[in-house]
Structure formats: C-alpha cells, structure tokens
N, C-alpha and C positions, 0 to 999 in steps of 0.2 A: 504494500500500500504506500502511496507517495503523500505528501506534501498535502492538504491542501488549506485555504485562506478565505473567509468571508466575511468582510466589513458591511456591520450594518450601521444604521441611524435608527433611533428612535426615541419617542418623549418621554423621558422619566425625572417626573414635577418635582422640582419647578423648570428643570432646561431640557434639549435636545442633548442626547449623547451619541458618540459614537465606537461601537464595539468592535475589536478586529479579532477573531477568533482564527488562530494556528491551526488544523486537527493535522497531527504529527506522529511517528511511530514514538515516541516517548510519552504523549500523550495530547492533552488541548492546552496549549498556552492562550494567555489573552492580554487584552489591554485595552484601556480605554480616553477617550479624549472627550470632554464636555466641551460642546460648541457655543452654552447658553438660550441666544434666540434662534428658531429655524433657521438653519444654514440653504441658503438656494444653491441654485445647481454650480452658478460660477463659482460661490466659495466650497464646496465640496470640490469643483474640479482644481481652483488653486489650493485645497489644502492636500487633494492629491497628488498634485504634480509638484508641489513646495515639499518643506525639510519637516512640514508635518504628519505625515503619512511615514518616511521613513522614521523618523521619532516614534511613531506609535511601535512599527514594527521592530524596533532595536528592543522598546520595550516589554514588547511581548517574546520578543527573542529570552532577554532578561528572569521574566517571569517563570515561576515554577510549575511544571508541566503535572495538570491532572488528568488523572484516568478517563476516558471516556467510555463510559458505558447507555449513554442514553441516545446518541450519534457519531458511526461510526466516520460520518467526513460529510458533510454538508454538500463539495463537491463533488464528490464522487455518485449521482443517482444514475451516470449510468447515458446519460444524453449527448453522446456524442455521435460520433458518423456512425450508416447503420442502420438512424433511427429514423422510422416514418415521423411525417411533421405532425399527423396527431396525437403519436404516444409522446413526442414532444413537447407539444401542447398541454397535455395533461401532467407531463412529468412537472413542467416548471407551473404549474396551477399547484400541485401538490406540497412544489416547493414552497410557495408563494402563502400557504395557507401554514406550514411550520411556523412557530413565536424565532421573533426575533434573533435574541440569544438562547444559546441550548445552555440546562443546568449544570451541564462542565465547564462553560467558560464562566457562568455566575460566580461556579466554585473556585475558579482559576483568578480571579478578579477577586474574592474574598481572601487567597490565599497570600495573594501579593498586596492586597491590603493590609493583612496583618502581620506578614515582616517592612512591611514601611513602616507602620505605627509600633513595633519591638525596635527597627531599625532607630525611628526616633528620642526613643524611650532612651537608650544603650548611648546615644550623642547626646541628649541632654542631660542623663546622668554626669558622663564624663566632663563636658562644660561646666556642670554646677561644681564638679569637684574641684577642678580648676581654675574658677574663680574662688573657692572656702580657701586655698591650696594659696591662692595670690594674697587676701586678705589678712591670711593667719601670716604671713611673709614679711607684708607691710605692720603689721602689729607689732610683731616679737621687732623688727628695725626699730619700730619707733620707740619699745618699751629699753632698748639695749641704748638709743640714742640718750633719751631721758636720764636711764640709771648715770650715765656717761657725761652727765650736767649738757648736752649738748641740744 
C-alpha cells in the first residue's frame, strides 16, 4: 500500500479549519491549519501553492503516526483507469458523503496536541527554573556585596 494525502476544509465554530490527513504504512499522520473566516478559492489556491501547505505537511510529517483502523486510505477507492464513468460517478458520490476527517486523524491531531502542551509544560518548567536560578544569583551578590560594606 503507498502513500496517500487528503486535505480537507471544514467549519468547526467558531472558524474554518483545515485538515491534511497522511494515510501511510506506519500509520495516519495529520495536521492542521485554522484559516479563521471562509477561505475562497484564490486563498486556498495561494495557500497551496505558498510555504503554507508545505508547512502543514512538514508538520504532519512531524507528527506521531496513529493506527488506522477505521480507513484504510481515503485514496485508495479504487477509481482509477478501468473504470466505467458511472461506477465513477458513484465511487466519488460515496466519497463525497464520508465526514470530513476520519477518527484516526482526530486521534493523530489529539496526539500531537498533547506533546505540544507536555512539550510546553517541560520549557516553561525549565524557564521558570532559570529565572529562580538568576534571582537566587543576584541575591546571594547583593547579600555578599552588603556583608562587604559595599
């Protein structure tokens, strides 16, 4: 099984987001970009063809790959040459009527949610320490200057 990639859009209040879902032999990677207001067609095509689209997918590259067990590739139904134009026709009706995101890249976008929010946690531990770490520095100076009549 190869590769394959489907970015969707859709509204989840209060903005527009957009999902890029991997389905990969390690598993679904995903990632996502909030657009805010409806994105029309020109800025969806310039944030395809811009440093935003490869941004998402570096991210998703990034992100930690979940299992898929509820789609086994979005692109993969099967519609390629071959195919009469009305099993075509139905195939992509079919498609068209699947929800947006599949529950693996939910999961894959939870996942990579909450090593950003551990990731954050772990940095601002360390900061906070490093400032106590400064403080306690500049004290004991100033208590040793003091002792020192200075």
């Amino acid at each position: 099984m190869g590769t394959s990639a489907t970015f969707t859009v859709f509204f989840e209040e209060p903005f527009w987001v957009g999902v890029l879902e991997v389905h990969g032999p390690p598993g679904v990677r995903a990632a996502r970009h909030v657009f805010g207001a409806e994105p029309t067609g020109p800025q969806l095509s310039a944030f395809a063809v811009g440093r935003g689209f490869e941004a998402l997918g570096w991210a998703a590259a990034r992100s930690t790959p979940v299992a898929s067990s509820d789609r086994a590739g979005s692109g993969a139904s099967g519609a390629g040459a071959g195919v009469s134009p009305k099993r075509a026709a139905r195939l992509a009706a079919r498609q068209a009527r699947v929800p947006g995101t599949s529950t693996a890249a939910q999961r894959a976008l939870q996942v990579a949610r909450e090593e950003g929010r551990t990731e954050g946690r772990r940095v601002g531990r360390a900061e906070r320490e490093r400032r106590a770490a400064r403080r306690r520095e500049v004290a004991v100076r100033k208590a040793k200057d003091r002792h020192r009549g200075r």
